[in-house]
C-alpha positions as CSV (number, residue, x, y, z in Angstrom):
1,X,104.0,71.6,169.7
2,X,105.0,71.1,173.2
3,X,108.2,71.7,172.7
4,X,106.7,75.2,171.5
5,X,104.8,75.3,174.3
6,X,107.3,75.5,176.8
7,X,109.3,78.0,175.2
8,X,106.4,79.9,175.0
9,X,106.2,79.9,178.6
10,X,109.3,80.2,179.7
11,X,110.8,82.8,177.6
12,X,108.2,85.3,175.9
13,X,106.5,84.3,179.3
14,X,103.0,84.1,178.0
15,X,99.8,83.6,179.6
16,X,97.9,79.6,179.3
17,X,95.0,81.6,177.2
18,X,97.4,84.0,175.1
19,X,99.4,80.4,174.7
20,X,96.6,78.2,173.5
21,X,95.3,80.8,170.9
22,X,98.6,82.0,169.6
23,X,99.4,78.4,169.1
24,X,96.2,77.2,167.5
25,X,96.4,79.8,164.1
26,X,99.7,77.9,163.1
27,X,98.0,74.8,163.8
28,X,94.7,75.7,162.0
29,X,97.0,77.0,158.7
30,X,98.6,73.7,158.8
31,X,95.3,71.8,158.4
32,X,93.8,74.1,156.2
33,X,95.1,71.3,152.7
34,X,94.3,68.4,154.3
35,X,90.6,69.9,155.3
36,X,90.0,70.9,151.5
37,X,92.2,68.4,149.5
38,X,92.4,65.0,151.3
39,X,89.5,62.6,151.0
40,X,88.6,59.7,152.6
41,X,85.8,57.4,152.7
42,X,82.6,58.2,154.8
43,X,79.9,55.6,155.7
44,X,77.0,57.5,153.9
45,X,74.9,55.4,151.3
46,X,75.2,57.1,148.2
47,X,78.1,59.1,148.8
48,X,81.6,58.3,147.2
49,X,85.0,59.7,149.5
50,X,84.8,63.4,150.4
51,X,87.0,66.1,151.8
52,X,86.0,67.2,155.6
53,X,85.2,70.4,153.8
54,X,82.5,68.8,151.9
55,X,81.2,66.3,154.8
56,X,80.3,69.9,156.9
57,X,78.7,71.4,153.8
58,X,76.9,68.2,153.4
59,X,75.5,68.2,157.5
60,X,74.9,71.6,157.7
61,X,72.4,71.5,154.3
62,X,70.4,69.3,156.7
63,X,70.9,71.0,159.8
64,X,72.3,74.7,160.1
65,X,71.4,75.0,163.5
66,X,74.4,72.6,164.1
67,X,76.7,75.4,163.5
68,X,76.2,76.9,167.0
69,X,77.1,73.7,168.6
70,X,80.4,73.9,166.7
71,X,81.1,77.0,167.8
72,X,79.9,75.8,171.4
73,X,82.5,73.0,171.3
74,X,85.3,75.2,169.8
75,X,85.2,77.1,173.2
76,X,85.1,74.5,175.3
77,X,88.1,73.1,173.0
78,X,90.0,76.6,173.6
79,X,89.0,76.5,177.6
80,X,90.1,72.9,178.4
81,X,93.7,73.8,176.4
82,X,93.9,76.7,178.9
83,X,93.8,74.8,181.4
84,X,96.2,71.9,180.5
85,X,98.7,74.6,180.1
């Protein structure tokens, strides 16, 4: 990706914001199987392995007002990538 990066910068001469998000919907769409298909253990009593689409569904049955600090630390997430660029 940083390889990406740079020519990003250099040639289409981008922005570090316009940079950070253009590069982070490739990155999400490569995740997006792994998120859904691969599980792995988790440390819960009770609970067998689960995907980390089924870990959030399980936290935010007990808390859904732990959604906004997702959100909250996606946009710090997307503001500190700015900035390294």
């Amino acid at each position: 990706y940083l390889i990406f990066a740079q020519w990003l910068g250099k040639d289409v001469k981008l922005n570090p914001l316009d940079m950070t998000l253009y590069m982070s919907v490739p990155a999400a769409i490569f995740l997006l199987p792994f998120i859904f298909y691969m599980p792995h253990p988790v440390g819960w009593k009770g609970h067998a392995a689960m995907t980390d689409y089924e870990v959030l569904r399980e936290v935010l049955s007990l808390q859904p007002n732990l959604m906004y600090l997702i959100a909250l630390s996606g946009f710090f997430a997307i503001m500190y990538n700015t900035l390294q660029y």
